[in-house]
DSSP file (Angstrom, degrees, kcal/mol; ACC not computed):
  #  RESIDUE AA STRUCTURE BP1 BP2  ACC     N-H-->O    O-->H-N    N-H-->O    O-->H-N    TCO  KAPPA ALPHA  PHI   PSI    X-CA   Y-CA   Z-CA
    1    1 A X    >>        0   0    0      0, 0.0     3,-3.3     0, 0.0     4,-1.0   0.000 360.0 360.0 360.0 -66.1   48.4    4.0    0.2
    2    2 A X  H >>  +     0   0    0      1,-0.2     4,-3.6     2,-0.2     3,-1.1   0.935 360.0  64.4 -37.8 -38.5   47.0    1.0    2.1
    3    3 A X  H 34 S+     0   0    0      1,-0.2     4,-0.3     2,-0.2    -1,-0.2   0.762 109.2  39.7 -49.4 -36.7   47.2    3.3    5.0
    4    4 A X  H <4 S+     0   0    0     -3,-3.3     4,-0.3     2,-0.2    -1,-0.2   0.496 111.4  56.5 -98.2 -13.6   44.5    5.3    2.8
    5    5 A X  H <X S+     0   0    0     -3,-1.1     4,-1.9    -4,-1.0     5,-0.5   0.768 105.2  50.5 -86.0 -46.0   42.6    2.1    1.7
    6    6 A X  H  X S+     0   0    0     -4,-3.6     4,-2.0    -5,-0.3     3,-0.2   0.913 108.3  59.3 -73.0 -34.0   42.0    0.9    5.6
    7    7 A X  H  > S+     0   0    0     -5,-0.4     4,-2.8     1,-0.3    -1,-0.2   0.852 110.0  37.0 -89.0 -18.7   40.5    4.6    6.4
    8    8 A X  H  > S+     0   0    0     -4,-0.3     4,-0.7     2,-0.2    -1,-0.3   0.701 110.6  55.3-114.2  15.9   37.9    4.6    4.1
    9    9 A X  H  X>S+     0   0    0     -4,-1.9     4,-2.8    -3,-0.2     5,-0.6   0.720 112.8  45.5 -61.1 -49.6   37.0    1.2    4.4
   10   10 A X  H  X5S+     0   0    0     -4,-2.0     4,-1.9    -5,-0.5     3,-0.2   0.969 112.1  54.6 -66.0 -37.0   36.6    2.1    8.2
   11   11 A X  H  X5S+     0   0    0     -4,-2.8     4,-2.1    -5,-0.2    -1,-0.2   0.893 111.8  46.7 -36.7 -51.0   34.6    5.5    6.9
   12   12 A X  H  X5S+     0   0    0     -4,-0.7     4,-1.4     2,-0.2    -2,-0.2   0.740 107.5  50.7 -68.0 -23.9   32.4    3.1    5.0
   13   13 A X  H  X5S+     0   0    0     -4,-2.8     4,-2.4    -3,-0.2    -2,-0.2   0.911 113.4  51.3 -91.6 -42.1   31.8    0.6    7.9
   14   14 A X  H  <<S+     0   0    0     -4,-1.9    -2,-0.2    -5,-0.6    -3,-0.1   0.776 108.4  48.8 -16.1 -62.8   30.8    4.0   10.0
   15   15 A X  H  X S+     0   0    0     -4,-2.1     4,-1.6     2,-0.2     5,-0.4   0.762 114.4  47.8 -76.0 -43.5   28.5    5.1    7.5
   16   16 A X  H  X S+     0   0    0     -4,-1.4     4,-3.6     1,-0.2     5,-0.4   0.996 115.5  41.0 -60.0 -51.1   26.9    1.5    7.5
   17   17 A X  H  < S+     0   0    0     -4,-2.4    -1,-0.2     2,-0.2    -2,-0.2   0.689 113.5  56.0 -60.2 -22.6   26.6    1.2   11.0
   18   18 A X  H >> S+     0   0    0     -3,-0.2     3,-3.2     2,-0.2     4,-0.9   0.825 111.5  45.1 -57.8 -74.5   25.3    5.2   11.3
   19   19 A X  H >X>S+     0   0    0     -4,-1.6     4,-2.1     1,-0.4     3,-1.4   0.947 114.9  46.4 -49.7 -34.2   22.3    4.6    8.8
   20   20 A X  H 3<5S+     0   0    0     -4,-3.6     4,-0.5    -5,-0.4    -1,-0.4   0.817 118.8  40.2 -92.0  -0.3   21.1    1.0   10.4
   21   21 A X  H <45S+     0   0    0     -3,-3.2    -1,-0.3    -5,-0.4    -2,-0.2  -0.045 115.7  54.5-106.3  20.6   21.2    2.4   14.0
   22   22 A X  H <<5S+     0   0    0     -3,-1.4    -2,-0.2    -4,-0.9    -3,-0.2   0.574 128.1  13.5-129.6 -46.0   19.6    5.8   12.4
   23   23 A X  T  <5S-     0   0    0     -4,-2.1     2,-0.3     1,-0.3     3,-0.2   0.785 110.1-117.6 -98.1 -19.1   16.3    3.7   10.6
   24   24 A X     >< -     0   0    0     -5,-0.8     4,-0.6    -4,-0.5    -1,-0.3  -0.722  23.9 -70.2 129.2 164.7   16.4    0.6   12.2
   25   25 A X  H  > S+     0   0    0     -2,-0.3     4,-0.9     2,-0.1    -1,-0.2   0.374 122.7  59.9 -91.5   5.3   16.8   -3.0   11.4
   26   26 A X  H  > S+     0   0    0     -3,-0.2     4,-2.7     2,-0.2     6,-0.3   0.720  96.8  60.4-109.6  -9.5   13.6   -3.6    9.7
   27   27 A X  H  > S+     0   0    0      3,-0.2     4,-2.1     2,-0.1     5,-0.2   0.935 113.3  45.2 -59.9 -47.9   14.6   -0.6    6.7
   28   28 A X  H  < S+     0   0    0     -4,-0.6    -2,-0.2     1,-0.2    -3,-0.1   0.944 120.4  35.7 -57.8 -54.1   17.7   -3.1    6.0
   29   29 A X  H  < S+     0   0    0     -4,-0.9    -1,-0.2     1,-0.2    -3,-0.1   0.890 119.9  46.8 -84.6 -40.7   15.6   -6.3    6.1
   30   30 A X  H  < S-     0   0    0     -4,-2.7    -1,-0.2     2,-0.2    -2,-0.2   0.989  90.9-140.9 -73.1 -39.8   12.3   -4.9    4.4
   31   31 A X     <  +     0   0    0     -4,-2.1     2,-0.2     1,-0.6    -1,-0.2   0.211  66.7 124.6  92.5  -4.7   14.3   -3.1    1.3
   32   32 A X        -     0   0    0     -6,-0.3    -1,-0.6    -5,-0.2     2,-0.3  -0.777  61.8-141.6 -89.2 154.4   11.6   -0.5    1.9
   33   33 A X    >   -     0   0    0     -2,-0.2     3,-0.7    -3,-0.1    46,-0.1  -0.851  25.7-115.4-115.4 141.0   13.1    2.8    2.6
   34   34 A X  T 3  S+     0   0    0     -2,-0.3    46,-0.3     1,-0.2     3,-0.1  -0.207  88.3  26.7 -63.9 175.4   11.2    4.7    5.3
   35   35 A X  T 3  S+     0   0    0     44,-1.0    -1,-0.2     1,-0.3    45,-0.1   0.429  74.1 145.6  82.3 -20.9    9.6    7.5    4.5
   36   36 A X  E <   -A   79   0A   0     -3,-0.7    43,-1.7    43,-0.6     2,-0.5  -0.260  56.2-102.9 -75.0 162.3    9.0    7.2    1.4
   37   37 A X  E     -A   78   0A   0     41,-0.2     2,-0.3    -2,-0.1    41,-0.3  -0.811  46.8-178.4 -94.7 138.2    5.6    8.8   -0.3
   38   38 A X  E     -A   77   0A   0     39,-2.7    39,-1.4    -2,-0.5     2,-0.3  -0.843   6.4-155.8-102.9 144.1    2.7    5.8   -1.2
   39   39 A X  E     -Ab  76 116A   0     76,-1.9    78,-1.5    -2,-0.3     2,-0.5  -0.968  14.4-161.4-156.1 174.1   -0.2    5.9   -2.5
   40   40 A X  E     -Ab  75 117A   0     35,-2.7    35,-1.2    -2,-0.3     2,-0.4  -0.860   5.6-170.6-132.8 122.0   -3.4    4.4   -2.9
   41   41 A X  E     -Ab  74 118A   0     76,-2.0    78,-2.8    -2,-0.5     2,-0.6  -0.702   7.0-169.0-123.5 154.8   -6.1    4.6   -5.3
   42   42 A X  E     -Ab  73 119A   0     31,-1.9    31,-0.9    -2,-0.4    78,-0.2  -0.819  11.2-172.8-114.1  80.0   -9.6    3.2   -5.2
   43   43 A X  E     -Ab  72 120A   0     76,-1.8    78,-1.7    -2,-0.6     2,-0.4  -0.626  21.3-131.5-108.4 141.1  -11.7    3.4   -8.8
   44   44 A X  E     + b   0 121A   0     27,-1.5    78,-0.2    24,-0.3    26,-0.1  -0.817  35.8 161.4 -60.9 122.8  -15.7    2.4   -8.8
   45   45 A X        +     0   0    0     76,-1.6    78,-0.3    -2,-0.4    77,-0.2   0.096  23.2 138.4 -98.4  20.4  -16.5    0.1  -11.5
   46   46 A X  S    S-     0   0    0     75,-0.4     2,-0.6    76,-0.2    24,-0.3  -0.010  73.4 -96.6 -12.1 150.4  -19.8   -1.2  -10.0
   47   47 A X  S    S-     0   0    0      1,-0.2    -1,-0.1    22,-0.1    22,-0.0  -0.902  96.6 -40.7-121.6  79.2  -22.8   -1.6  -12.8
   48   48 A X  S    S+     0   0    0     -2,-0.6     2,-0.5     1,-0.2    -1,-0.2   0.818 113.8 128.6  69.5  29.0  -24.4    2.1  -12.0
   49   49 A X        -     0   0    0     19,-0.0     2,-0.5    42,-0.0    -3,-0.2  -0.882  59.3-117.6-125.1 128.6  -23.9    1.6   -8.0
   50   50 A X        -     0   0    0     -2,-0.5     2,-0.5    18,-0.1    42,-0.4  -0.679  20.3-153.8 -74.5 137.4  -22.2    3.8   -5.1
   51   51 A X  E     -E   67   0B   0     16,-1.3    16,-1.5    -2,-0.5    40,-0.2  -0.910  10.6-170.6 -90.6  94.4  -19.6    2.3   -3.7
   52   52 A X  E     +EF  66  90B   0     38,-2.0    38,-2.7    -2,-0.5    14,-0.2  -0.596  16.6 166.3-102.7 169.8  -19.0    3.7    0.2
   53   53 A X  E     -EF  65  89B   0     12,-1.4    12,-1.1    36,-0.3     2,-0.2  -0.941  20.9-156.1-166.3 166.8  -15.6    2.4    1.7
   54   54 A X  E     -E   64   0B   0     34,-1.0    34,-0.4    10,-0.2     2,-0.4  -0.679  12.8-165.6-162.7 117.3  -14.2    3.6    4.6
   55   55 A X  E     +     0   0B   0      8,-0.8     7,-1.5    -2,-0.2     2,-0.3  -0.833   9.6 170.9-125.5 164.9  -10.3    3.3    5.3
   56   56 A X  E     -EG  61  86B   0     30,-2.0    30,-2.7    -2,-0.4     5,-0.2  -0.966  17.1-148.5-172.8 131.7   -8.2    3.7    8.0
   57   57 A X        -     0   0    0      3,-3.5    28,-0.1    -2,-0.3    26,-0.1  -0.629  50.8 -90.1-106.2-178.9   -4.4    3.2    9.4
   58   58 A X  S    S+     0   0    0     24,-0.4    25,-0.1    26,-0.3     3,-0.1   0.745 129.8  12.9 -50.9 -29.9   -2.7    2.4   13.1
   59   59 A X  S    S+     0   0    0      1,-0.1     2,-0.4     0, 0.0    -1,-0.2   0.662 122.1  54.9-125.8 -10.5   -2.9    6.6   13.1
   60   60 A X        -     0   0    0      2,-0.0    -3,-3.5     0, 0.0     2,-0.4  -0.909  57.1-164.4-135.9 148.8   -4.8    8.0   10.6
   61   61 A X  E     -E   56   0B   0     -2,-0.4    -5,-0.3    -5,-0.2     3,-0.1  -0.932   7.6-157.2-131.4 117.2   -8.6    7.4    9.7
   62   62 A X  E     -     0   0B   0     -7,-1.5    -6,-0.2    -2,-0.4    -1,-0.1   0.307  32.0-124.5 -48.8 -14.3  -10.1    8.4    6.4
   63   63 A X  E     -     0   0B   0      1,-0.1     2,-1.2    -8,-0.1    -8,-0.8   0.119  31.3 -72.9  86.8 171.9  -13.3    8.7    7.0
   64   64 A X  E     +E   54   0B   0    -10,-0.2   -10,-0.2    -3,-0.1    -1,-0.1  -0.692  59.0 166.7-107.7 103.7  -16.2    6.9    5.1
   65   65 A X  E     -E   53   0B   0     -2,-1.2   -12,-1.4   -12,-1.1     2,-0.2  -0.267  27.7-130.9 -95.1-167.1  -16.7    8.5    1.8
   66   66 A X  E     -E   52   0B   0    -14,-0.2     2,-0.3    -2,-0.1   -14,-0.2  -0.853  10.9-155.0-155.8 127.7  -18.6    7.2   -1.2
   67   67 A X  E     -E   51   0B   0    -16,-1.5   -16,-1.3    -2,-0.2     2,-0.1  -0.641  16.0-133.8-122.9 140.7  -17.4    7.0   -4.7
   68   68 A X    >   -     0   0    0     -2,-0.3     3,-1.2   -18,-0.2     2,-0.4  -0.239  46.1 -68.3 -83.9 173.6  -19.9    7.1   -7.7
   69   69 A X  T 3  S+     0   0    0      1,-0.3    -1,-0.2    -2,-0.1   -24,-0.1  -0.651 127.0  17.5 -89.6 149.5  -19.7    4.7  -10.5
   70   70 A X  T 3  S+     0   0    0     -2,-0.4     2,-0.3   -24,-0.3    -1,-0.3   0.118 104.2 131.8  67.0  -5.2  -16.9    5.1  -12.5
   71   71 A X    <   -     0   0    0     -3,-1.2   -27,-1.5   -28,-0.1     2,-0.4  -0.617  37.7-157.5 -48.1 112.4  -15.2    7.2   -9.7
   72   72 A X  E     -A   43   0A   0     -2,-0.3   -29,-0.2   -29,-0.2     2,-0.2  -0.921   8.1-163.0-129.0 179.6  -12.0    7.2   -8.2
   73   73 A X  E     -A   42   0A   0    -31,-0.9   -31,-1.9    -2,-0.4     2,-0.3  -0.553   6.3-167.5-125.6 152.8  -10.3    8.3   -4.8
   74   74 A X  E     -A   41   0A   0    -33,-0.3     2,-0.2    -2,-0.2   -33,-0.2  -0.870   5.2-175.4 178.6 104.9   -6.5    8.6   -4.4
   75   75 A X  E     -A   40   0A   0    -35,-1.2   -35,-2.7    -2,-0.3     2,-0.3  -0.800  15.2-146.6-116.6 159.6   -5.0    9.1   -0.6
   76   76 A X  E     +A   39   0A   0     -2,-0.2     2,-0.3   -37,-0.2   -37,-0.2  -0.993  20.6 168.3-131.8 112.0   -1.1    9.7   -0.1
   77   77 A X  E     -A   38   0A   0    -39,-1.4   -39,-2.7    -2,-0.3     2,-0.6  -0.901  36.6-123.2-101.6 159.8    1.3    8.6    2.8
   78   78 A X  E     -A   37   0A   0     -2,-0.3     2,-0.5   -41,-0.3   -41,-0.2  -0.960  38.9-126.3-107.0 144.2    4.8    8.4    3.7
   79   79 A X  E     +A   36   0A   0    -43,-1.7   -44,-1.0    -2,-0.6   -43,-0.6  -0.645  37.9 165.9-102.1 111.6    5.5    4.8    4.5
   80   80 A X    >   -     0   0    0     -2,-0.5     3,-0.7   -46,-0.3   -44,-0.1  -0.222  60.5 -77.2-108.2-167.6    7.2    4.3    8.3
   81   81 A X  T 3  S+     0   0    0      1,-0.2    -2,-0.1    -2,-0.1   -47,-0.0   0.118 136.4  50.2 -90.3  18.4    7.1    0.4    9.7
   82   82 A X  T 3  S+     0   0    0     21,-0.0   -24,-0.4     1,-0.0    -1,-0.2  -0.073  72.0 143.1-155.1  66.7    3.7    0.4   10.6
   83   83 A X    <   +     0   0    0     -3,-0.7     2,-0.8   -26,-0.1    22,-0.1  -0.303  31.0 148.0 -56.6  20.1    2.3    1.9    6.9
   84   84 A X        -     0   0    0     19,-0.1     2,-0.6    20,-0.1   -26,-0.3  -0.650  26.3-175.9 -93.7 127.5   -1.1   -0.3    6.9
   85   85 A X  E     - H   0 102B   0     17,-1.6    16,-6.3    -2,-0.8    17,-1.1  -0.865   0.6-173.3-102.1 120.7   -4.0    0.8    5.4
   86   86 A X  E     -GH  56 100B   0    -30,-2.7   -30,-2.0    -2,-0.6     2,-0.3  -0.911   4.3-166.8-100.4 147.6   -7.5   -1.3    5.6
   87   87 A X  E     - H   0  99B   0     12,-1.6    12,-2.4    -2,-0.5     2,-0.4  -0.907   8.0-157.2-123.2 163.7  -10.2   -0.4    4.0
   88   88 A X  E     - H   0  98B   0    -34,-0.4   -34,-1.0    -2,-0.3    10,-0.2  -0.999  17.8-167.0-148.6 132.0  -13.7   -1.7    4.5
   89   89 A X  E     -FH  53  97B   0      8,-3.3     8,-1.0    -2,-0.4     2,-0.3  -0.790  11.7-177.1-129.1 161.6  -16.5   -1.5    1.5
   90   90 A X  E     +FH  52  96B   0    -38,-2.7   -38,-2.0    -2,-0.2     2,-0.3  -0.986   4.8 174.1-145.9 134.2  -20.2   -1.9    1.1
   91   91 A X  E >>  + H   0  95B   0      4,-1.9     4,-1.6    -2,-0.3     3,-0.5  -0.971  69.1   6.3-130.6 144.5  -22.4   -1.7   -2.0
   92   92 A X  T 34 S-     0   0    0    -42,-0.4     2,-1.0    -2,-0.3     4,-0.1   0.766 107.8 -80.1  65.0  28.6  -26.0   -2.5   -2.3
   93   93 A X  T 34 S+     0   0    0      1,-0.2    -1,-0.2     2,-0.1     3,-0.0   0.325 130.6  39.1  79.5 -33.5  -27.3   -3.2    1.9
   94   94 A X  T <4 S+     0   0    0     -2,-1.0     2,-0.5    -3,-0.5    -1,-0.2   0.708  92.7  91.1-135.1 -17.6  -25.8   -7.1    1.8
   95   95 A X  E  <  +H   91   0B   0     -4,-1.6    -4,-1.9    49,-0.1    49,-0.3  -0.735  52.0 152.9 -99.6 130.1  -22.3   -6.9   -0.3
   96   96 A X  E     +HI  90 143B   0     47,-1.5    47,-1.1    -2,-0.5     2,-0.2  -0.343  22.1 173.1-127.4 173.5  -19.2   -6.3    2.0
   97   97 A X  E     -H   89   0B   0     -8,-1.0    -8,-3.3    45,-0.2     2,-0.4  -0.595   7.5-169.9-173.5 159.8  -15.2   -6.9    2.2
   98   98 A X  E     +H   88   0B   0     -2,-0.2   -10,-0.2   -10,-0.2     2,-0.2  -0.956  30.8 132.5-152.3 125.3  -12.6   -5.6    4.9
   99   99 A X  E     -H   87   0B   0    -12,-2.4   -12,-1.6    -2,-0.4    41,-0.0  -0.837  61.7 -76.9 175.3 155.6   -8.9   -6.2    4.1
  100  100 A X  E     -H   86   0B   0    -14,-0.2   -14,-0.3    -2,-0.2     3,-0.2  -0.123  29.9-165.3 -67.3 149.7   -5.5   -4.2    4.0
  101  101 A X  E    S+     0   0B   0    -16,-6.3     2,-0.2     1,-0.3   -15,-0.2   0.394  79.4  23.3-113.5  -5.3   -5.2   -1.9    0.8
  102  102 A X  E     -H   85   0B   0    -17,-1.1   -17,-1.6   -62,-0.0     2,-0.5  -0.697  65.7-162.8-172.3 121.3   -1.5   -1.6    1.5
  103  103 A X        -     0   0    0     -2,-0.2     2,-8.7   -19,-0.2     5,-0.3  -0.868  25.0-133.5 -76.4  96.5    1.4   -3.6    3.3
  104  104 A X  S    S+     0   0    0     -2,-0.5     2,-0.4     4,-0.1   -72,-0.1   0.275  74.9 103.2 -46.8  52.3    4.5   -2.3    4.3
  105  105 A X  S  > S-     0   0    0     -2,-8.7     4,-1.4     1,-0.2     5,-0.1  -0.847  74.6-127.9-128.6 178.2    6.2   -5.2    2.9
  106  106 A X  H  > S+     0   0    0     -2,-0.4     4,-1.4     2,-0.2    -1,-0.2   0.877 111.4  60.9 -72.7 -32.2    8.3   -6.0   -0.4
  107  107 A X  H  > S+     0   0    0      1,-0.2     4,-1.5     2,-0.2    -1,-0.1   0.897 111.5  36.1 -36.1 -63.6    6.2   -8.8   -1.0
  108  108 A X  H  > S+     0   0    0     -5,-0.3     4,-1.6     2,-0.2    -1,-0.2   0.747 110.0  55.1 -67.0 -27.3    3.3   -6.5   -1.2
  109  109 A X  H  X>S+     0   0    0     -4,-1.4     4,-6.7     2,-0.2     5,-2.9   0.822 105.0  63.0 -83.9 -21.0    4.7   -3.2   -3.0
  110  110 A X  H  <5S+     0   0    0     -4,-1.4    -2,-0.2     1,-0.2    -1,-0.2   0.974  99.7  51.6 -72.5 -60.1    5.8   -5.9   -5.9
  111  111 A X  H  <5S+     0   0    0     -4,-1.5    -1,-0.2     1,-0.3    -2,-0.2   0.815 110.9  46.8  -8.5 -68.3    2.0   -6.7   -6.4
  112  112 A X  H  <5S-     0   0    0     -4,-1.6    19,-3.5    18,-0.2    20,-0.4   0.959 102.8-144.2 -52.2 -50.4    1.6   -3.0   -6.8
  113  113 A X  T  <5S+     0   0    0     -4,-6.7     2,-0.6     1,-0.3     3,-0.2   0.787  74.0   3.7  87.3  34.6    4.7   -3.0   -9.2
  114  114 A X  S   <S-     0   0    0     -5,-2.9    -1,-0.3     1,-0.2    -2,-0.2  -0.914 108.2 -56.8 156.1-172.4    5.5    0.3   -7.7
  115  115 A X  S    S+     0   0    0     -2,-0.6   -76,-1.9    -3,-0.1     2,-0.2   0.535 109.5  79.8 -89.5  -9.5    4.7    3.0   -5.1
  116  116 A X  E     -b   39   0A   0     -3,-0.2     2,-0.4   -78,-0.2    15,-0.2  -0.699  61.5-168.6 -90.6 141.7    0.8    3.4   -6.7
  117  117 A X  E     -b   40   0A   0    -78,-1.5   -76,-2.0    -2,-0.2     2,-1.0  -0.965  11.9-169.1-139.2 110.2   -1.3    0.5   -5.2
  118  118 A X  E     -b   41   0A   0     11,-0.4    11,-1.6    -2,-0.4     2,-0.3  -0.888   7.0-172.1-106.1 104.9   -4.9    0.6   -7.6
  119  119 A X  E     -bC  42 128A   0    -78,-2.8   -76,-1.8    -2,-1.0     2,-0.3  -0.841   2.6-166.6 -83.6 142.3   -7.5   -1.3   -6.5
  120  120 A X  E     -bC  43 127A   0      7,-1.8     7,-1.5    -2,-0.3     2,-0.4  -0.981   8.0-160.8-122.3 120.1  -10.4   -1.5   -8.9
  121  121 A X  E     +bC  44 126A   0    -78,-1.7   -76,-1.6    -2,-0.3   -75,-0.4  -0.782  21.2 148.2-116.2 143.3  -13.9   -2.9   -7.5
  122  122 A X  E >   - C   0 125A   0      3,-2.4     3,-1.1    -2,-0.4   -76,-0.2  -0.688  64.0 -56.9-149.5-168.5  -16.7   -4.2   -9.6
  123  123 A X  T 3  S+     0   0    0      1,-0.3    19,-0.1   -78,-0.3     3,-0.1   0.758 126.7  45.6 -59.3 -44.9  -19.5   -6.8   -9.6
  124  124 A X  T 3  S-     0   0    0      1,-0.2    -1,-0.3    17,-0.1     2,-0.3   0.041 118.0 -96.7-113.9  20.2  -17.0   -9.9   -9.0
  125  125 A X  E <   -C  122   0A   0     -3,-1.1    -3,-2.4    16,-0.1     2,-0.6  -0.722  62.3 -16.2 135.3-148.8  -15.1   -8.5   -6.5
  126  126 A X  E     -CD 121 140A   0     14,-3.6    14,-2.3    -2,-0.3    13,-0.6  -0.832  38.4-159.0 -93.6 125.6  -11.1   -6.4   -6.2
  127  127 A X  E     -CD 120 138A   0     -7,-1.5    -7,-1.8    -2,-0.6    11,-0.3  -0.901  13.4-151.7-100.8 142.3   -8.3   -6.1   -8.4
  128  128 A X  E     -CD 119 137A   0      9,-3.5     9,-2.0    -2,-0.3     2,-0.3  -0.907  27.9-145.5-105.4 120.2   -4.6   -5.2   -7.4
  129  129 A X  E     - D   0 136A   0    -11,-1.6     2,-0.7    -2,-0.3   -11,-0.4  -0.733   9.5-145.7 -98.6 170.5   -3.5   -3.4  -11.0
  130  130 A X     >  -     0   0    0      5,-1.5     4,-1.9    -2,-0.3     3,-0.3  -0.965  12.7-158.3-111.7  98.0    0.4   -4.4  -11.4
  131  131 A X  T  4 S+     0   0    0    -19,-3.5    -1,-0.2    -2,-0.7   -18,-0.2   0.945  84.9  47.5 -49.5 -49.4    2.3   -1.3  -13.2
  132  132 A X  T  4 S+     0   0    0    -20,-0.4    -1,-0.2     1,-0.2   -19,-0.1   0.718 122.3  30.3 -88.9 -17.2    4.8   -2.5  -14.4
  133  133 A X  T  4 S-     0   0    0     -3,-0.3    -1,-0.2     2,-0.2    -2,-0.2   0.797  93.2-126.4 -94.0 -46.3    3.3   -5.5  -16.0
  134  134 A X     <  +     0   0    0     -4,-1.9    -3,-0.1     1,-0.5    -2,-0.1  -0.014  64.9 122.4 123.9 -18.4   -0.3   -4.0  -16.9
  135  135 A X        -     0   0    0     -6,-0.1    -5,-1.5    -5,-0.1    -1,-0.5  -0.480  53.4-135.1 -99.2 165.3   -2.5   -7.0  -15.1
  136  136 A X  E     -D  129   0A   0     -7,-0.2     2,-0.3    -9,-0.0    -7,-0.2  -0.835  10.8-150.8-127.2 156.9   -5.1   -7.1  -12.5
  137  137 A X  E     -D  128   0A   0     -9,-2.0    -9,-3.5    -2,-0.3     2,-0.2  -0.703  13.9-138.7-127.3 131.0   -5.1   -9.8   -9.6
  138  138 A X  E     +D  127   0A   0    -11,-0.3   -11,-0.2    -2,-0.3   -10,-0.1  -0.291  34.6 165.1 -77.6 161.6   -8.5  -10.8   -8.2
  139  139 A X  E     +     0   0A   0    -13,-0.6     2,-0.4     1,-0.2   -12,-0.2  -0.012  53.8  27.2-177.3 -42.8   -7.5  -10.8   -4.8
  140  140 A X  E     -D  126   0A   0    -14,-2.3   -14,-3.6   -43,-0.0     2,-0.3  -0.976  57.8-145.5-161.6 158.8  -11.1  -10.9   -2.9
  141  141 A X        -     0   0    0     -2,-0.4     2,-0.1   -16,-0.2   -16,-0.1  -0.778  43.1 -96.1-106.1 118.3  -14.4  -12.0   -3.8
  142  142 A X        -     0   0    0     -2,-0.3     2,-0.4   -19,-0.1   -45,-0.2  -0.345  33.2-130.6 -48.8 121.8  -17.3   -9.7   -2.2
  143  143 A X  B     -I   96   0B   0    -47,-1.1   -47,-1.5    -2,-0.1     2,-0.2  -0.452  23.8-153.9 -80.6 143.3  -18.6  -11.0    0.9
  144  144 A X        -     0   0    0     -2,-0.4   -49,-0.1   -49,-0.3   -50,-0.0  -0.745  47.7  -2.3-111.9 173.9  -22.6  -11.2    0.7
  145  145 A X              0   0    0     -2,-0.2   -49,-0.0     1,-0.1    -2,-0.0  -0.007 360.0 360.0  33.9-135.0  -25.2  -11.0    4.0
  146  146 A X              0   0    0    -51,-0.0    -1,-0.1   -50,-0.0   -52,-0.1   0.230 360.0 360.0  24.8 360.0  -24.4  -10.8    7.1
């Protein structure tokens, strides 16, 4: 019986030692499992104004759209180690902001509350909504001029 105890312990140490030399040391350390599907959705709440944005990863670029008021946009990835998306937004000729719209990290997905990351932009700036809780986080302030 021990005899049976020691072989699948040593099966189990296998298994461990397959799966972190098969994703990596950074699935074990982030808790995110690669691979997985993300996504990220962008809503207009601007006072009547288009809202152009234009977002982009290390491999993929999104182009520069433009979202109407009350409009929103919804892109999809599967999330590797080097999952960042920025986006960079403009409304009205002078108001600006550039900053990541998704992190690979745990830190970040808990923000999200989830595998959906909703930013909602309006007159006083971006919100991160939280699923599981219901609230939005201010998180940046619209840059003016320049």
């Amino acid at each position: 019986m021990k005899q049976m105890e020691g072989k699948a312990m040593q099966h189990f140490c296998y298994s461990v030692l397959f799966l972190a030399l098969a994703f990596g040391p950074s699935m074990i350390c982030s808790g995110l499992p690669i691979m997985t599907k993300r996504f990220v959705r962008i809503v207009n709440l601007l006072d009547n104004k288009q809202l152009v944005y234009h977002c982009r990863s290390q491999d993929d670029d999104l182009g520069e759209r433009t979202l109407g008021p009350k409009q929103e946009w919804e892109f999809e990835f599967h999330l590797d180690f080097e999952s960042y998306f920025n986006c960079e937004f403009w409304h009205s000729n002078d108001h600006h902001q550039k900053f990541d719209v998704f992190v690979p990290s745990d830190k970040f997905v808990h923000r999200c509350g989830g595998a959906h990351c909703i930013w909602h932009v309006e007159e006083t700036g971006f919100f991160l909504y939280h699923i599981k809780t219901g609230w939005w986080e201010k998180s940046y302030d619209w840059q003016i001029g320049g």
